[in-house]
DRENVOZA-88820 format. One record per residue (C-alpha): residue number from 1; residue in one letter; chain; x, y, z. Coordinates in pm, 1 decimal, m for minus. Layout:
<pami NUM, "A", "A", <X, Y, Z>>
...
REM end
This chain:
<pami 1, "X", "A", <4463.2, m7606.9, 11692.6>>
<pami 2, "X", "A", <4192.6, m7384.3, 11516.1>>
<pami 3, "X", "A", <3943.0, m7177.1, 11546.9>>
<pami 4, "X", "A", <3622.3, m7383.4, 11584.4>>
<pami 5, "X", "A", <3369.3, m7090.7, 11653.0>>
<pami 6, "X", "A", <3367.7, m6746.1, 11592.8>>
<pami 7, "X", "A", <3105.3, m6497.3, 11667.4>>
<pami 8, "X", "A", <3157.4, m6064.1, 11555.2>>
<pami 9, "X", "A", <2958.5, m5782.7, 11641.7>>
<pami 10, "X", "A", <2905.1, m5474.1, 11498.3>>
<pami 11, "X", "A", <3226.4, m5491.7, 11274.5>>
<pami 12, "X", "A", <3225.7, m5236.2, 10986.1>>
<pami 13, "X", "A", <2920.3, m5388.7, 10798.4>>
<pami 14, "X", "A", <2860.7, m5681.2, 11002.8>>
<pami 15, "X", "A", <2574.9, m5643.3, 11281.1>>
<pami 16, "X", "A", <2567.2, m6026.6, 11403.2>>
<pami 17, "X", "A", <2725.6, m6316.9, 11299.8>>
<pami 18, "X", "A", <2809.7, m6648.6, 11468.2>>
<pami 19, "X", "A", <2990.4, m6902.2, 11260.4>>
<pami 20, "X", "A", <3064.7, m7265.4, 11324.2>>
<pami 21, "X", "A", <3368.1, m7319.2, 11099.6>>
<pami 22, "X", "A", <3580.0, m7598.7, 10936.3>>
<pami 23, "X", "A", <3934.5, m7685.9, 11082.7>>
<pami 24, "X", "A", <3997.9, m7676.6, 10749.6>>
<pami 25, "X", "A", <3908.6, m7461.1, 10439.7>>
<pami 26, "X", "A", <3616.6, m7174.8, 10500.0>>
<pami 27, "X", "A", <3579.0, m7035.4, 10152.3>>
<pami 28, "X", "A", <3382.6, m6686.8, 10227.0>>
<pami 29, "X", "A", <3263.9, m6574.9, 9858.2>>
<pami 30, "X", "A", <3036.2, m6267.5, 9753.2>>
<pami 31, "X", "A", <3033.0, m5936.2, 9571.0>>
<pami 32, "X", "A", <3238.9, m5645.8, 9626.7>>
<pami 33, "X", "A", <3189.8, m5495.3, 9976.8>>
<pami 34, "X", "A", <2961.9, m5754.5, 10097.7>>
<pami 35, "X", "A", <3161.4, m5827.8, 10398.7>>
<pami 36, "X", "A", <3397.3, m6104.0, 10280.4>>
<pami 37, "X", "A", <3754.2, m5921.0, 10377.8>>
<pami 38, "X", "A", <3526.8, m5821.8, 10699.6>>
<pami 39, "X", "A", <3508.2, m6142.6, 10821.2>>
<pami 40, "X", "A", <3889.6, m6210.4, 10750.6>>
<pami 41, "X", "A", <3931.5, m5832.5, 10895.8>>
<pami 42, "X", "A", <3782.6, m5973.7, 11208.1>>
<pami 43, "X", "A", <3949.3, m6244.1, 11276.7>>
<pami 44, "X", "A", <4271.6, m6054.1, 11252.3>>
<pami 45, "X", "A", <4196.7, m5805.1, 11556.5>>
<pami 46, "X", "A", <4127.8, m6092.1, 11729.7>>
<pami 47, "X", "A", <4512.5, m6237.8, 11716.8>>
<pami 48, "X", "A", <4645.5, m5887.8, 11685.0>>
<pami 49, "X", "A", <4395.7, m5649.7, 11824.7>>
<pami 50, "X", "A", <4428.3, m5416.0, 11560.3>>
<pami 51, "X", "A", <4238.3, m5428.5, 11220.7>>
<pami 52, "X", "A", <4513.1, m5508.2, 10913.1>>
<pami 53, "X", "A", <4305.1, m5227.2, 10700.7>>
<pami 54, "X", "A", <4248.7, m4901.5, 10939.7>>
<pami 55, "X", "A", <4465.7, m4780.6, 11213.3>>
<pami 56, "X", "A", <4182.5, m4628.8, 11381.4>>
<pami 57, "X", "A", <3933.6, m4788.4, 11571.3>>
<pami 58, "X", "A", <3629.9, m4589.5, 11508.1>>
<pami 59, "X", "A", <3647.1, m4677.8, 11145.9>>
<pami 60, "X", "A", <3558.8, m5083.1, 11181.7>>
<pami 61, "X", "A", <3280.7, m5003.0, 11459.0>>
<pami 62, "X", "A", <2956.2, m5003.2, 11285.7>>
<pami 63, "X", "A", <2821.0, m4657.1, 11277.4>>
<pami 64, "X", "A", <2552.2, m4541.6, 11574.1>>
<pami 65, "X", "A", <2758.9, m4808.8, 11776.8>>
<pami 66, "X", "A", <2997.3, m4749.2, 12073.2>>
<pami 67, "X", "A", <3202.4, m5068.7, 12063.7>>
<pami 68, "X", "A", <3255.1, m5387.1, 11859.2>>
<pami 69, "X", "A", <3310.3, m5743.8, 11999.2>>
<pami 70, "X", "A", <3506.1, m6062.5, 11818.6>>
<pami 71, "X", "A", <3501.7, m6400.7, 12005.8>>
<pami 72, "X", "A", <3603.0, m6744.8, 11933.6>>
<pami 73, "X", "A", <3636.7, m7041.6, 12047.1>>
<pami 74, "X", "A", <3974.0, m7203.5, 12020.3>>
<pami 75, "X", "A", <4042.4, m7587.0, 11985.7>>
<pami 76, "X", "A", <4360.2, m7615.8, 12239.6>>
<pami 77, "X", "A", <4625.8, m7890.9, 12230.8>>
<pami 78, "X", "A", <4430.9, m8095.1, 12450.6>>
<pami 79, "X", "A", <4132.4, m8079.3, 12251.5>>
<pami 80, "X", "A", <3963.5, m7797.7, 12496.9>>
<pami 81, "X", "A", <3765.5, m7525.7, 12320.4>>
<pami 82, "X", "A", <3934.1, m7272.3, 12504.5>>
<pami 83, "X", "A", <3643.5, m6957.0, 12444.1>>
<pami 84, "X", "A", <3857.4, m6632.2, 12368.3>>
<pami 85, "X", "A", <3759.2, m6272.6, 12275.1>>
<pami 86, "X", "A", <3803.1, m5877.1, 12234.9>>
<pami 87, "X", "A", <3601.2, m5575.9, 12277.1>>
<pami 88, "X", "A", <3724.0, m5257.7, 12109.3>>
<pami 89, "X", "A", <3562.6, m4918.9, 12268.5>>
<pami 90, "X", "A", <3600.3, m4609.9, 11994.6>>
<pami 91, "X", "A", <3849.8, m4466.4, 12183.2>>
<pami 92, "X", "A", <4065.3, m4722.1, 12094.8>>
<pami 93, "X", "A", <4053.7, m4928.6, 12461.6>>
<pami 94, "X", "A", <4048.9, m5345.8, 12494.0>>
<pami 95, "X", "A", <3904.2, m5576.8, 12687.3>>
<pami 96, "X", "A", <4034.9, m5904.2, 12627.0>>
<pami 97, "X", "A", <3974.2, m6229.1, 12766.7>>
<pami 98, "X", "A", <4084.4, m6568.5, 12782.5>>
<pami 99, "X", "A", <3915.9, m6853.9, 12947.4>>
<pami 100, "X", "A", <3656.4, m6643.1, 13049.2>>
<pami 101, "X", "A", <3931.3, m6426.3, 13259.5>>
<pami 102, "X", "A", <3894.2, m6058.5, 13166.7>>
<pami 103, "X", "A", <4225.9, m5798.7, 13154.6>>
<pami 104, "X", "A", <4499.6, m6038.2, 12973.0>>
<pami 105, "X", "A", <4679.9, m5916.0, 12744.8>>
<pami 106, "X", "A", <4670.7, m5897.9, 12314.9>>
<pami 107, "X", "A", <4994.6, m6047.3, 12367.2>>
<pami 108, "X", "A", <4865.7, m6365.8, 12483.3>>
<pami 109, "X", "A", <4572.7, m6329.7, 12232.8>>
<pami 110, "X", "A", <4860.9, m6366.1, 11971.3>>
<pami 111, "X", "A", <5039.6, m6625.1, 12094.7>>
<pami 112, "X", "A", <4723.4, m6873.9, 12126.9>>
<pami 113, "X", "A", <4660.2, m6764.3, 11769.2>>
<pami 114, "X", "A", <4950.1, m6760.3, 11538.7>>
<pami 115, "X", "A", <4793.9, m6573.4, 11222.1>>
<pami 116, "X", "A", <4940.5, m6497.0, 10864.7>>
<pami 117, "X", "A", <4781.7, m6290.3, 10637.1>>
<pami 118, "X", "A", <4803.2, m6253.7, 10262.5>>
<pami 119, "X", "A", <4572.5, m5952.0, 10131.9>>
<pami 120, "X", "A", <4620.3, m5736.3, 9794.6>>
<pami 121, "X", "A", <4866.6, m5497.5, 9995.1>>
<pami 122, "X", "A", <5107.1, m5773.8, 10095.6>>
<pami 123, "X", "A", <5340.3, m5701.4, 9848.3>>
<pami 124, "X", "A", <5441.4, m5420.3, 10092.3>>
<pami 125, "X", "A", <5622.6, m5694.9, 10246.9>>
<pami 126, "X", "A", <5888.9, m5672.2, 9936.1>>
<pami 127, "X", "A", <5845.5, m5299.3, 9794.4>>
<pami 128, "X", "A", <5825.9, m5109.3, 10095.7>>
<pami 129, "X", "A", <6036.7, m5009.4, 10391.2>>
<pami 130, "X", "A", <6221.2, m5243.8, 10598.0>>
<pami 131, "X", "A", <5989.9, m5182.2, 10870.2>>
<pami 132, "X", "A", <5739.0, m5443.4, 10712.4>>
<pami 133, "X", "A", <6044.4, m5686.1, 10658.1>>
<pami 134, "X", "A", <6176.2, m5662.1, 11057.3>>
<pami 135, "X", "A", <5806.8, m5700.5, 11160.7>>
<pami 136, "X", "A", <5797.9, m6064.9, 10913.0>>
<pami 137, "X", "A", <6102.9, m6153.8, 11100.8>>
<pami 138, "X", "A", <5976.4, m6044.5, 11461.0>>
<pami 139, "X", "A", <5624.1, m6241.9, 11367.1>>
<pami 140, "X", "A", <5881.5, m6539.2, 11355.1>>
<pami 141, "X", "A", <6111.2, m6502.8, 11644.9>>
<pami 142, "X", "A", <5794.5, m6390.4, 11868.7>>
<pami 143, "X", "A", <5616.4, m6764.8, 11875.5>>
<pami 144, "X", "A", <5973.8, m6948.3, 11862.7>>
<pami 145, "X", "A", <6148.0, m6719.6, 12163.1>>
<pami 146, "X", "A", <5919.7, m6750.0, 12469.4>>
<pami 147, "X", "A", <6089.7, m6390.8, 12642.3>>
<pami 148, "X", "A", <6148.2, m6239.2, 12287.2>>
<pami 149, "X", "A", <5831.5, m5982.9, 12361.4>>
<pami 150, "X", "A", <5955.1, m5882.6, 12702.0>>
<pami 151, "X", "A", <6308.1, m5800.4, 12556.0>>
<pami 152, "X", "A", <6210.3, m5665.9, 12254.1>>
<pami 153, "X", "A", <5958.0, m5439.1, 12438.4>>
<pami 154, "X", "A", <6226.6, m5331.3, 12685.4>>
<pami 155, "X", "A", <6416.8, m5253.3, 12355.6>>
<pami 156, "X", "A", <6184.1, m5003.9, 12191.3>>
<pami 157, "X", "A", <6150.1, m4807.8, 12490.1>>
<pami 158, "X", "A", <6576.5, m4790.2, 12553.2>>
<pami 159, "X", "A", <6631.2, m4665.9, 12214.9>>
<pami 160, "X", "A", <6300.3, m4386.6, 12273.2>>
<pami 161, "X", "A", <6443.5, m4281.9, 12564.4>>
<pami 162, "X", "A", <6805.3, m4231.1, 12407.1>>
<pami 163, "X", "A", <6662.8, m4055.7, 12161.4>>
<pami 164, "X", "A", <6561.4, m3793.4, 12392.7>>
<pami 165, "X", "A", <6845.9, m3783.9, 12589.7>>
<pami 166, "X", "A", <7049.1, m3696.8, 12292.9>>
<pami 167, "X", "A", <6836.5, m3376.2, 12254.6>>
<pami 168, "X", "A", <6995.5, m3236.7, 12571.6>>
<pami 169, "X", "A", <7314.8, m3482.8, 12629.6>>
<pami 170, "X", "A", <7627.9, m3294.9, 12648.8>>
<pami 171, "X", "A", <7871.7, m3541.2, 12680.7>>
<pami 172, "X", "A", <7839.6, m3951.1, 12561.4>>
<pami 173, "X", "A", <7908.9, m3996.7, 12966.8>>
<pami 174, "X", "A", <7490.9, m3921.9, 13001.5>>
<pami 175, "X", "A", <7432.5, m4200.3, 12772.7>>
<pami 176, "X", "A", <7673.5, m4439.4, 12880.2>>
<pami 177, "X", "A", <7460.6, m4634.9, 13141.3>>
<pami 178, "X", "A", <7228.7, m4664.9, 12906.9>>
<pami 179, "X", "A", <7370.1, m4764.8, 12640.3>>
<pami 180, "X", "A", <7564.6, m5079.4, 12806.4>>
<pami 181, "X", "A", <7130.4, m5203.8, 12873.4>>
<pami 182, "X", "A", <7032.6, m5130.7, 12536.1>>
<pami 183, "X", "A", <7396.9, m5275.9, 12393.5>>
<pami 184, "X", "A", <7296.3, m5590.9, 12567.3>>
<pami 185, "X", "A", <6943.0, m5630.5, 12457.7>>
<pami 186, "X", "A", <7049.5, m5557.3, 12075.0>>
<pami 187, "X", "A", <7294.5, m5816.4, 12067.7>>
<pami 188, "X", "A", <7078.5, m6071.5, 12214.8>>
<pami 189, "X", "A", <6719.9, m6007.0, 11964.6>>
<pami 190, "X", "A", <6965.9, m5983.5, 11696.9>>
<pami 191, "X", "A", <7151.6, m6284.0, 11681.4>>
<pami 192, "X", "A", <6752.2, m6406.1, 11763.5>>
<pami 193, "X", "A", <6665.4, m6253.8, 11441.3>>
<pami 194, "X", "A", <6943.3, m6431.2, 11300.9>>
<pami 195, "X", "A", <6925.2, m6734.4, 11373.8>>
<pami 196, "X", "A", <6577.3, m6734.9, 11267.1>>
<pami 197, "X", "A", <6610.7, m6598.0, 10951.6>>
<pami 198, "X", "A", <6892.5, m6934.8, 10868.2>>
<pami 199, "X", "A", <6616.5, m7134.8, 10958.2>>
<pami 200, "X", "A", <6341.0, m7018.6, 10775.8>>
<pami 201, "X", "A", <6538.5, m6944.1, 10452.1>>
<pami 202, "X", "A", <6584.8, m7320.2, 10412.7>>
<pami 203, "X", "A", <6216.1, m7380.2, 10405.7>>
<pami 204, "X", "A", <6139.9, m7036.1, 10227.6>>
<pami 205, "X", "A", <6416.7, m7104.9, 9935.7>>
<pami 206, "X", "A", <6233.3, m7457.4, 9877.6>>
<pami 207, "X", "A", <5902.7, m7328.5, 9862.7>>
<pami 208, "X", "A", <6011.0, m7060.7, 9630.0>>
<pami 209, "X", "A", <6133.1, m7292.5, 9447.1>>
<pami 210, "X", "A", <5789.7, m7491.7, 9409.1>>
<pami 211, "X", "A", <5655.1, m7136.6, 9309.9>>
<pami 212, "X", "A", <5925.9, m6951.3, 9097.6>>
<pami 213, "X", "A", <6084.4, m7288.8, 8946.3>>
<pami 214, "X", "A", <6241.9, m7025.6, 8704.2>>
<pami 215, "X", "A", <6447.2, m6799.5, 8969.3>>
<pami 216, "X", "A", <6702.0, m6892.9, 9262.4>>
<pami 217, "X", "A", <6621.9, m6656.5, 9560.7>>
<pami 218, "X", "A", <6860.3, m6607.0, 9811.9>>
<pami 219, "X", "A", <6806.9, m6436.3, 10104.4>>
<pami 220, "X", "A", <7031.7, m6216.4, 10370.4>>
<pami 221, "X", "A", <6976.1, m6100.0, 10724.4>>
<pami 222, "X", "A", <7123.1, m5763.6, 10795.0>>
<pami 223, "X", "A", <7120.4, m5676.1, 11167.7>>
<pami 224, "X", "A", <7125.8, m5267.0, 11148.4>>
<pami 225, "X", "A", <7496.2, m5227.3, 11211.8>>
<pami 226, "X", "A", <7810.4, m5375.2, 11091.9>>
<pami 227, "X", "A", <7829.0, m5742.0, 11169.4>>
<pami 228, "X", "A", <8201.9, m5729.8, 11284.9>>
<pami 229, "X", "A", <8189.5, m5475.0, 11517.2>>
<pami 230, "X", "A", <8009.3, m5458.4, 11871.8>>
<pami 231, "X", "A", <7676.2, m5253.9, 11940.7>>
<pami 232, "X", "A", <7840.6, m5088.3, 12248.9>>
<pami 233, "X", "A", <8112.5, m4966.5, 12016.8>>
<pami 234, "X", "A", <7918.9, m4833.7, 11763.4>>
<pami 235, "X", "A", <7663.8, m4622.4, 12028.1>>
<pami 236, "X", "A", <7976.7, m4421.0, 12168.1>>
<pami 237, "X", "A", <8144.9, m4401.7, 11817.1>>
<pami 238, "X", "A", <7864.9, m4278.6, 11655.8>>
<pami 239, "X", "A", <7725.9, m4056.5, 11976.7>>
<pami 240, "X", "A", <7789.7, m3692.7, 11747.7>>
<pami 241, "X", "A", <7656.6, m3825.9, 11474.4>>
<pami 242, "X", "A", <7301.3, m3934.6, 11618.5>>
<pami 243, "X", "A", <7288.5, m3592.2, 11858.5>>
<pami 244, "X", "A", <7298.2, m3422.5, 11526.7>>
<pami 245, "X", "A", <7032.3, m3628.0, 11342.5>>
<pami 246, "X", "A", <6863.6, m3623.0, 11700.8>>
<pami 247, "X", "A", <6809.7, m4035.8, 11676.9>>
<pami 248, "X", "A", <6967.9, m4317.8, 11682.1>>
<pami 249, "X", "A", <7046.1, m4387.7, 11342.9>>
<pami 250, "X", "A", <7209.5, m4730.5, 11384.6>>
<pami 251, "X", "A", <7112.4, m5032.7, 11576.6>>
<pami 252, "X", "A", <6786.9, m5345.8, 11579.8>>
<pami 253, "X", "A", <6561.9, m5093.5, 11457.5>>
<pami 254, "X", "A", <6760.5, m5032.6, 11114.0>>
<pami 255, "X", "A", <6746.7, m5397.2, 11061.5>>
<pami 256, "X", "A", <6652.2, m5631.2, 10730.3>>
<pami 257, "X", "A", <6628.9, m5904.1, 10532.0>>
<pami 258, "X", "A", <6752.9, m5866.4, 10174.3>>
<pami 259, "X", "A", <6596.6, m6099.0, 9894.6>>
<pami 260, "X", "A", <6763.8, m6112.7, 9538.1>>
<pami 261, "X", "A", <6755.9, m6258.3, 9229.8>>
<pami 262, "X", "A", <7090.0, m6243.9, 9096.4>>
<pami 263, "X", "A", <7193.9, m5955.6, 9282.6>>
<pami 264, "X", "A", <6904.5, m5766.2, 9195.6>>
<pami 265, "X", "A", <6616.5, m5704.3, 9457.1>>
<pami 266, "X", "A", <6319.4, m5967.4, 9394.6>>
<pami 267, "X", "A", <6072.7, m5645.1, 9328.2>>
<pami 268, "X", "A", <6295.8, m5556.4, 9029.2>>
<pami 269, "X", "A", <6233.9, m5869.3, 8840.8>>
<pami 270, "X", "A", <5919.7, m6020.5, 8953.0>>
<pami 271, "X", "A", <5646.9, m5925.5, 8775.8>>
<pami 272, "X", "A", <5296.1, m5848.5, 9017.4>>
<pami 273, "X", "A", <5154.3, m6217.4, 9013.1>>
<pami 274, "X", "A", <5524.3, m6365.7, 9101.3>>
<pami 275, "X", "A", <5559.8, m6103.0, 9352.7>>
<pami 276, "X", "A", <5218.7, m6261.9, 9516.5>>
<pami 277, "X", "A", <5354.1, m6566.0, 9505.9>>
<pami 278, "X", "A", <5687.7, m6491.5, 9651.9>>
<pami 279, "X", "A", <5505.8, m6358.4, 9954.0>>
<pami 280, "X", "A", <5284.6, m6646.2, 9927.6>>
<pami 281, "X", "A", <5613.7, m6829.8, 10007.4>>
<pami 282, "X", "A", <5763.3, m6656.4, 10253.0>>
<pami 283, "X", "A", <5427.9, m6684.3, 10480.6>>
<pami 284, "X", "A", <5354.0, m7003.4, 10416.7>>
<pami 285, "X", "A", <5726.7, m7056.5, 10524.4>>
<pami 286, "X", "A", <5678.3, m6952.2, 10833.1>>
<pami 287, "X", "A", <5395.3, m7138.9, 10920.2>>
<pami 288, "X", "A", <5586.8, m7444.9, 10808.5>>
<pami 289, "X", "A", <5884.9, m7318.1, 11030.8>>
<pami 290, "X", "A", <5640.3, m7272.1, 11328.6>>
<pami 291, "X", "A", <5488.6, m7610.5, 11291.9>>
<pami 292, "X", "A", <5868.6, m7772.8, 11287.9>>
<pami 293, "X", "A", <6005.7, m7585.0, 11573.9>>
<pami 294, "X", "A", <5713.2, m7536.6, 11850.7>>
<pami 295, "X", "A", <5417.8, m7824.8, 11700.9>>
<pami 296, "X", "A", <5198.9, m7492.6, 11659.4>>
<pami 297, "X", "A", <4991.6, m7434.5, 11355.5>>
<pami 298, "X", "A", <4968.2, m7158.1, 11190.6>>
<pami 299, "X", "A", <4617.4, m7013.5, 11036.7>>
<pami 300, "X", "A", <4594.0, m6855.6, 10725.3>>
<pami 301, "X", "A", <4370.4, m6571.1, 10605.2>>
<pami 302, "X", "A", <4385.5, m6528.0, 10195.2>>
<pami 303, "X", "A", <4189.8, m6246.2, 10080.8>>
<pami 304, "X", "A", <4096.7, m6208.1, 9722.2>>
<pami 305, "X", "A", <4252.9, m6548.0, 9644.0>>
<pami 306, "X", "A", <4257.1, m6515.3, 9226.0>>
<pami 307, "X", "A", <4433.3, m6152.3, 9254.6>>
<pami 308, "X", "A", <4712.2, m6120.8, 9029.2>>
<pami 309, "X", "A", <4682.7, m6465.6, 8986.4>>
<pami 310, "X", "A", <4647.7, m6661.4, 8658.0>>
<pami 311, "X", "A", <4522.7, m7052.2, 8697.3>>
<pami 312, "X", "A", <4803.9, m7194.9, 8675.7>>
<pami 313, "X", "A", <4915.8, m7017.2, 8958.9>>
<pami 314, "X", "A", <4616.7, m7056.4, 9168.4>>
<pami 315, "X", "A", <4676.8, m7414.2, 9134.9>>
<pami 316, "X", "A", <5043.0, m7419.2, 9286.3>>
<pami 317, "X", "A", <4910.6, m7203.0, 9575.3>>
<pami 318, "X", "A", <4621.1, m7442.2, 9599.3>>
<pami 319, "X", "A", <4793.3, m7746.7, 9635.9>>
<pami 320, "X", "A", <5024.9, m7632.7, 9889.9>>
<pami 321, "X", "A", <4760.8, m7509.1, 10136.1>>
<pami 322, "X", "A", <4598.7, m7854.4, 10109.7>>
<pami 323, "X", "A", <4932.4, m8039.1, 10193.4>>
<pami 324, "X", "A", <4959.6, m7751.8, 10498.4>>
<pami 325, "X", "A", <4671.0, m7930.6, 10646.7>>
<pami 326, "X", "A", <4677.0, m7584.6, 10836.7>>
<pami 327, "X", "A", <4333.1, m7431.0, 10898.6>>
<pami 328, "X", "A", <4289.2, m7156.6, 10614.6>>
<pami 329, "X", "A", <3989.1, m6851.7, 10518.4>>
<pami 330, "X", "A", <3992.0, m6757.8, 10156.7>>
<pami 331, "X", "A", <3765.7, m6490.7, 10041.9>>
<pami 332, "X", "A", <3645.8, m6527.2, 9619.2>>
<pami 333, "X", "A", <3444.9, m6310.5, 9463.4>>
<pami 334, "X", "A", <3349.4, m6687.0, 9294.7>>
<pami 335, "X", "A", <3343.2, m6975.2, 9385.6>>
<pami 336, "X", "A", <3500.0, m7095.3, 9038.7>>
<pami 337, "X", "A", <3839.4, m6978.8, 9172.0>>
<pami 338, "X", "A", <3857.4, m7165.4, 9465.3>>
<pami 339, "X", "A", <3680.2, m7459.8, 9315.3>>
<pami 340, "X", "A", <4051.2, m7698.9, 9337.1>>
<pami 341, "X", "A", <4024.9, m7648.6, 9723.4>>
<pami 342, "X", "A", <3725.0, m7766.1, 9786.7>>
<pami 343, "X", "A", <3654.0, m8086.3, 9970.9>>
<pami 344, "X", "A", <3417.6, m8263.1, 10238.2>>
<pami 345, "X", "A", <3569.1, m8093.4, 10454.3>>
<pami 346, "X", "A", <3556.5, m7734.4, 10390.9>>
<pami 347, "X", "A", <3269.2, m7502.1, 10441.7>>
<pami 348, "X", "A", <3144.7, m7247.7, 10231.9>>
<pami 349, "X", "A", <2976.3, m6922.7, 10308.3>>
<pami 350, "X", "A", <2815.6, m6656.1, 10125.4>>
<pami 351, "X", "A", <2839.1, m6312.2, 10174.2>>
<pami 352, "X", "A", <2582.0, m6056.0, 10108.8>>
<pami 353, "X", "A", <2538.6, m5704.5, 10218.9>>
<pami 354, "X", "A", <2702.5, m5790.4, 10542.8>>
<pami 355, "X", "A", <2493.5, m6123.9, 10618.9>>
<pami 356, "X", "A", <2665.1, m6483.9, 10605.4>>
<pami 357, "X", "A", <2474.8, m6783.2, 10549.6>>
<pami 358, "X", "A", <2644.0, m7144.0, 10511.1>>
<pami 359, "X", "A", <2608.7, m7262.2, 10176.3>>
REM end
């Protein structure tokens, strides 16, 4: 199910483009700011409708310009090139379509195009906050759990709305009614979370294991509250608490996922190139999970392939994104370090100054 066409305009450095591409490997290789992690860039906002570099829309529209567009055209289940796009206004407003129908929703953009991305700031994924680890996990349970987004929406604006109330809230009564909603919705998205997480550390622990033959990862789901004890019960028991630290300082948005090596938090021991490669794992693990559970594949988007990797290294990731047979964009600064990827198959295209040409 790839992407078969995709066409940008006026994306950061990128006037016009329109690229037939392989289902495959589509190496994109050139010089430093030529447009390479563009490309990648674009075809990110169109399964996300954000850009994975800039929070701000303004920045990826090419200068002079009011808006930028990114469409494809989508190979379907039933072999139907299902045409599918965005247009980004520098205010920030979408237009997205799908089928040719305008006003859908980036939600449905995302779930027609399951996307993982590995990019020199994914080690955030293990070094930073667990913000970036409960979005890995939501990634998961989103394209397994059909009404996950509707719940988990509902969710996020329960626990905004609590917070407020516990600005003025005298008395838990206030919160109560509430609370028994959100209680509900917590317990349900995180035994979701859960049971995710079981399945995808099987296939994450064996692919680690391809990768980091030297370590034993495990990996633990912590839910934002203690396991034994009921989400309704901790709201009114810790009601004072979270009026004084106006938030609610317990709950689905505190929650994890804990990986260790011996005891000790994979960032720790791993040195920056295993670190890579632990990610490595973990995404490719979920594409792998998706592809087992819903028949979906997942497409990949590797920018700056070689980073922090040596060759022997490069190899191991190599070889597992050929056995994927998952459609998958690598951007090289040369094409030497892609060179064990390469087949009949693949397409290459150079990247200069903002201009792509098949090579």
């Amino acid at each position: 199910m790839p992407l078969v066409r995709l066409a940008i305009q006026q994306f950061r450095n990128i006037k016009a483009c329109d690229l037939q591409l392989s289902p495959g490997f589509n190496f994109l290789v050139g010089p430093n700011g030529s447009g390479k992690t563009s490309v990648l860039e674009a075809i990110y906002l169109l399964g996300h409708g954000r850009s994975f570099k800039s929070t701000l829309t303004g920045r990826v529209i090419q200068n002079e310009q009011s808006e930028l567009f990114v469409h494809g055209r989508f190979m379907s289940e039933d072999d139907y090139e299902l045409p599918i796009g965005i247009n980004k206004q520098r205010d920030g407003s979408s237009e997205v379509k799908i089928g040719g129908q305008s006003g859908q929703k980036i939600a449905q953009l995302a779930q027609i195009l399951p996307l993982q991305l590995i990019h020199t700031e994914g080690f955030e994924l293990l070094t930073e906050g667990p913000k970036f680890r409960r979005s890995f996990i939501d990634w998961g349970v989103f394209h397994t759990q059909p009404s996950f987004y509707e719940k988990w929406s509902r969710l996020k604006r329960l626990i905004k709305q609590r917070n407020a109330l516990l600005k003025s809230a005298t008395h838990y009564q206030e919160l109560s009614y509430w609370d028994l909603e959100l209680a509900e919705l917590a317990e349900t998205i995180s035994q979701w979370r859960l049971e995710y997480v079981n399945q995808l550390k099987q296939v994450a622990q064996q692919i680690c294991g391809v990768f980091l033959p030297e370590f034993e990862v495990k990996i633990q789901y912590y839910r934002g509250w203690d396991k034994d004890t009921p989400y309704a019960d901790i709201l009114q028991k810790n009601f004072e608490r979270d009026q004084q630290l106006g938030y609610t300082f317990s709950g689905p948005n505190k929650a994890d996922l804990k990986l260790k090596i011996n005891a000790t938090p994979v960032e720790d021991v791993l040195s920056r190139g295993q670190l890579k490669l632990m990610v490595c794992a973990l995404r490719l693990a979920q594409g792998q999970h998706l592809t087992q559970s819903t028949g979906k594949q997942c497409i990949y988007l590797i920018d700056d392939f070689a980073s922090e990797l040596d060759s022997q290294r490069r190899g191991r990731l190599a070889e597992y994104l050929k056995q994927t047979q998952a459609q998958v964009f690598v951007s090289s600064i040369t094409a030497s370090h892609i060179a064990e990827m390469q087949s009949e198959n693949s397409r290459m295209f150079h990247v200069e100054h903002g201009k792509i040409e098949q090579g």
